[in-house]
N, C-alpha and C positions, 0 to 999 in steps of 0.2 A: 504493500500500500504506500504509494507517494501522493504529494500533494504539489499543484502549483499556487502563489501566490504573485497576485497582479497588482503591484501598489500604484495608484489615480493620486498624482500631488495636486489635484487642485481641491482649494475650499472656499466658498463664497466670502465668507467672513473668516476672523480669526477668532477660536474660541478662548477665555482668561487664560485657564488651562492647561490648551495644549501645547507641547514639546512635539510634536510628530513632526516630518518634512511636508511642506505643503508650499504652496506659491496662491494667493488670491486673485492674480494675477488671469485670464483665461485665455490670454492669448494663442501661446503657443498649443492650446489644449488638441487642436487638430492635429498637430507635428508627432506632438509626443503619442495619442494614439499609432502613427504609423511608426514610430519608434518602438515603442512598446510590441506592436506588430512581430516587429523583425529580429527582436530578443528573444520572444517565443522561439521564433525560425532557428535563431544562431545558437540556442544552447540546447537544442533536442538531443545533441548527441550524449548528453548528460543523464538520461530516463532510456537509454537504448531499449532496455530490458526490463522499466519498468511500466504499470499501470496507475493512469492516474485516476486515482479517486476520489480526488476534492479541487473545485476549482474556487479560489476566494479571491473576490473582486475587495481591498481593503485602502487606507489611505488616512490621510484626505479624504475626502467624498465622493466614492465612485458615484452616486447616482447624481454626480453633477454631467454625468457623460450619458449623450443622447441613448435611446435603446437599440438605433442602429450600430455606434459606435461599441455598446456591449456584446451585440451580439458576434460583431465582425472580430471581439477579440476570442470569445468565445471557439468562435469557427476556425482560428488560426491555431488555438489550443488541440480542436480535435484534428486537424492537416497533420502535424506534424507529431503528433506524442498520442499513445495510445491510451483512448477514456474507457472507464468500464462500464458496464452497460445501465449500472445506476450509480454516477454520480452525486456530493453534494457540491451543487454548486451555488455560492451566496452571494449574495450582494449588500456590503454596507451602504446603509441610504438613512438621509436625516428626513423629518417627518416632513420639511419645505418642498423637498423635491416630487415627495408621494402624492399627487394629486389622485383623484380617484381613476382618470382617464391612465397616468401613469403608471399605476399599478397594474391594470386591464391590459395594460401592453405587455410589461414584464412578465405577466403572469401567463400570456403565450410562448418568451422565451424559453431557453432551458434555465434561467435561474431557477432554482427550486427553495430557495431558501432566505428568508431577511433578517439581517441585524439591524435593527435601526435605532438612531442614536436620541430617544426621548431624552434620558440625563434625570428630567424630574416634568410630574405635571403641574407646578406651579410657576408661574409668571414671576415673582420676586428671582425665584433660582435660577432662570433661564433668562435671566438681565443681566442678573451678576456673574454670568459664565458669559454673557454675549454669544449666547445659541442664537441660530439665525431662524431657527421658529418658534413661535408661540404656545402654548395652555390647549388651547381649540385645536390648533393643527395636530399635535401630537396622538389628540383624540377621536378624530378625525380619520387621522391615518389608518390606526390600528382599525378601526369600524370596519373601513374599505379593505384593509389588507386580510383580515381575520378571514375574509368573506372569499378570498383567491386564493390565498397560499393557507398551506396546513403548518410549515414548518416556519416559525418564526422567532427570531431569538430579540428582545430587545435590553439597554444600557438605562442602568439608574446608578446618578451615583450619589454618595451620602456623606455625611459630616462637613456640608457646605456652611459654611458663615452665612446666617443670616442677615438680611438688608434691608429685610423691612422694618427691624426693629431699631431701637438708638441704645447705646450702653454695650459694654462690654459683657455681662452678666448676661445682658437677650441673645448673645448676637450668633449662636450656634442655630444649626436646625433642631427644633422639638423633636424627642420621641415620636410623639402624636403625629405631626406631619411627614416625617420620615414610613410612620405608618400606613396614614394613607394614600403616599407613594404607591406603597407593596400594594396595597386593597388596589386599587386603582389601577394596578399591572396584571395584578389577579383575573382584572373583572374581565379581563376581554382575550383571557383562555388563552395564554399564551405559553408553550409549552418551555420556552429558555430564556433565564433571565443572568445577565453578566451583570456582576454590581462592584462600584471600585468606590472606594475611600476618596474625596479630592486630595489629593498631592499637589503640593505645592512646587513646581519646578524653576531652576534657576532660568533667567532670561525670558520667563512669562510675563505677560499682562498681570496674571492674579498676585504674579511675586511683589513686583513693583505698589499693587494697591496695596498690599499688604504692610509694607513696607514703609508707604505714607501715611499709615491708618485711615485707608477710607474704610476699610472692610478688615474685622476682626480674621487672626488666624487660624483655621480648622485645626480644635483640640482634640488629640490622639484617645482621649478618654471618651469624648462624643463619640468619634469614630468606633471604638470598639465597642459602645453600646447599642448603637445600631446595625452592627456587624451580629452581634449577637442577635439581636429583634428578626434580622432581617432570616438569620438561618433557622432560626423556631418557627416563621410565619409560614417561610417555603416549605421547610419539610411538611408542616401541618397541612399544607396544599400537596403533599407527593410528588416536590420536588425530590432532587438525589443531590447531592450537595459534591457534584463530583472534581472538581477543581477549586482552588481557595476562594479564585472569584466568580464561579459558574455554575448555574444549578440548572437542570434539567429533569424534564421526566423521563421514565425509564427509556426510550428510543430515540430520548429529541438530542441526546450528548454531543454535540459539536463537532463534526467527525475531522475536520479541517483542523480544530484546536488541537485535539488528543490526538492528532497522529504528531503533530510536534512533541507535547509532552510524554510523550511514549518513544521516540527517539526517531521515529521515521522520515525518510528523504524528503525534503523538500524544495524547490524553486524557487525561489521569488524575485519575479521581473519589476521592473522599473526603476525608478531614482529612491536610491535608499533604504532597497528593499531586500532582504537577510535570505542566505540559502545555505543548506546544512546535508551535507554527503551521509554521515556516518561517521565519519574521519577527521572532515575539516567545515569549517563553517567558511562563509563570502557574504561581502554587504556592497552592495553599489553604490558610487556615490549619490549622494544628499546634496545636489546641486542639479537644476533640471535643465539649464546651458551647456553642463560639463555632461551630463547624461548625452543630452542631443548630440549632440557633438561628437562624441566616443561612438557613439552606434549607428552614426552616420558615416563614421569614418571604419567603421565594420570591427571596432573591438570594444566587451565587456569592460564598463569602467568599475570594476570593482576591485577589492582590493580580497584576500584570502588568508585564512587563518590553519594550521594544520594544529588539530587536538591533539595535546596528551594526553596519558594516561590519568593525569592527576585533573585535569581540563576535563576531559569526561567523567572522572570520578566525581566532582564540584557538579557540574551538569546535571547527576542521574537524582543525588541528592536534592539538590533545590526543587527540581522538578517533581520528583516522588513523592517528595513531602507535603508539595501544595495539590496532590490528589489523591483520590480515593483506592490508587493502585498500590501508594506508599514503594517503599526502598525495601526490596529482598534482600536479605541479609546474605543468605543463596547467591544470588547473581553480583554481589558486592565483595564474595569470594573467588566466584569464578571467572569473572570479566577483569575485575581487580588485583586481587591474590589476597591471599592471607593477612599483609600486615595492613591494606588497608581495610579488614573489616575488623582487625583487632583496633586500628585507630580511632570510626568510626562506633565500637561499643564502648570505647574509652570518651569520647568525647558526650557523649549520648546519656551519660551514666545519669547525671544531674540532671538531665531534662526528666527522664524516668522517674528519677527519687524524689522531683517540684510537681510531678502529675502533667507535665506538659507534651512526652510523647509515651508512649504502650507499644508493644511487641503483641501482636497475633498475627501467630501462623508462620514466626519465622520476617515476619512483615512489621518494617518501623513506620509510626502513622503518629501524627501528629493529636493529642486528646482533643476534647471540644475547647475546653481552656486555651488550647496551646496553638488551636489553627488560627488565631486573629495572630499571633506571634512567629509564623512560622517561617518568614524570609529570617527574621533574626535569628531565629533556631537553625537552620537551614545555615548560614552563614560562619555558626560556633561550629558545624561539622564539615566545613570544609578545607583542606589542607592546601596552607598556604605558603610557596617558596620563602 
């Protein structure tokens, strides 16, 4: 099972937030499609032998690209590399783009699957992020989408600073609204929900407010108490709580995410966008003149990383821990050797003895306590030159 991944740098607006590669820019957006195109083409020999089985349009905002323009990447996908007979293939799209007519088209291509980036259904949070849609549309969308597609994943995220209130003491989001957030994602039957913490990243919009106190900073203690609200509501709805930031029900698992955190091949075409062999990982650059330019001139601008032993040990760890597969002790000997799963029980010891990771089955998994904690946990176990 491999996956390709198509990263789209454009986005209408710029959201507080985000850190990803993107340009608002839309001009060149014609160019880089047939750029993009021809990446497909130049690295097939990469997948010789393999079958692809997830194709994910991410970014930026792919559904800022016409559905002629998706579907021609689409087609260039199935030319050259071989698809299996039921792929997932998704499209991230923000609620603006979704008109009802929009979806109605999509929903003849082969996307078969949406992420779409609601973030929150209240008008104060989606100001202070500077999302480029509104309360209505978010709601909106889902009506129309619930009604074409079966497979739908959409993005909430929590522990945002409040801005509708004045004082340091108001200025987080409520339990209560953070709740009926979830109620509110609930209602309109959606089977995957991805939910992230606001983080604060350097060189942001939000850093800077932040920083001249217009808007108070997301405290870690809010964050992990709706980190918690959030995982008791899902499960109580039969979600699976199968990645730290990803719950689904039992068929809807993200098959594009988990072949990453499960260690499988992957592609990923465009400016900025990360691929991983088995061996070595590749990232293109994060500039979409130096992209054009490079794969115009008929070579990959990317740059290439060859793992170690100790690089893939760090890798199996962080990842296993933030799912429901967790870290075989087993395969931490046999892949690794010996002294690293003797290092690994050593370092481990305290987390066991604080109740923040458990052993079943030969299998290290992080408790309920210990998954709002587990990059840091995660990080105490990995060996570092």
């Amino acid at each position: 099972m491999s996956g390709i991944y198509i990263h789209i740098p454009f986005c209408k607006q710029a959201c507080h937030y985000c850190d990803f590669h993107f340009s608002t820019s839309m001009k060149k957006k014609e160019e880089m499609v047939l750029a993009i195109a021809k990446e497909i083409q130049m690295r097939k020999s990469e997948f010789k032998n393999e079958i692809v089985e997830t194709i994910y349009f991410g970014g930026g905002t792919p559904s800022v690209l016409t559905s002629a323009e998706i579907n021609f990447l689409i087609a260039e996908v199935y030319k050259y590399y071989s698809v299996s007979d039921n792929p997932e293939i998704t499209l991230e799209a923000n609620p603006d783009d979704l008109s009802s007519e929009r979806i109605i088209e999509l929903s003849k291509s082969k996307i078969n699957r949406l992420s779409i980036g609601i973030q929150s259904f209240f008008e104060d949070d989606l100001q202070l992020m500077n999302r480029a849609h509104n309360s209505a549309e978010a709601r909106k969308c889902l009506e129309v989408a619930t009604q074409y597609f079966d497979n739908i994943s959409l993005d909430l995220i929590y522990g945002i600073p409040d801005s509708s209130q004045n004082g340091e003491q108001a200025q987080q989001m409520s339990n209560e609204k953070w709740k009926q957030n979830i109620e509110t994602a609930l209602s309109f039957g959606i089977p995957h929900i991805s939910s992230y913490a606001l983080t604060v990243e350097p060189k942001t919009a939000l850093n800077k407010l932040i920083q001249t106190g217009k808007i108070a900073a997301p405290k870690d203690d809010v964050a992990q108490e709706h980190f918690a609200i959030l995982i008791e509501m899902l499960e109580a709805n039969d979600f699976i709580h199968y990645e730290l930031s990803n719950f689904g029900k039992s068929t809807y698992f993200s098959r594009n995410n988990s072949a990453y955190w499960l260690g499988k091949k992957y592609i990923g075409i465009g400016p900025s966008a990360h691929s991983y062999d088995g061996v070595s990982r590749s990232w293109n650059v994060s500039n979409n003149a130096l992209y054009l330019k490079s794969i115009q001139e008929g070579k990959i601008p990317n740059e290439i990383e060859i793992l170690s032993v100790m690089d893939r040990y760090n890798e199996y760890v962080m990842t296993g821990l933030r799912t429901i597969w967790g870290v075989s002790l087993d395969r931490i000997e046999s892949e690794f050797g010996s002294g690293y799963l003797e290092y690994l029980n050593n370092q481990s010891r305290k987390f066991l003895d604080d109740d923040l990771l458990f052993i079943e089955n030969g299998i290290l998994k992080p408790t309920k306590k210990g998954k709002f904690l587990t990059d840091g946990i995660a990080s105490d176990l990995f060996i570092v030159n």
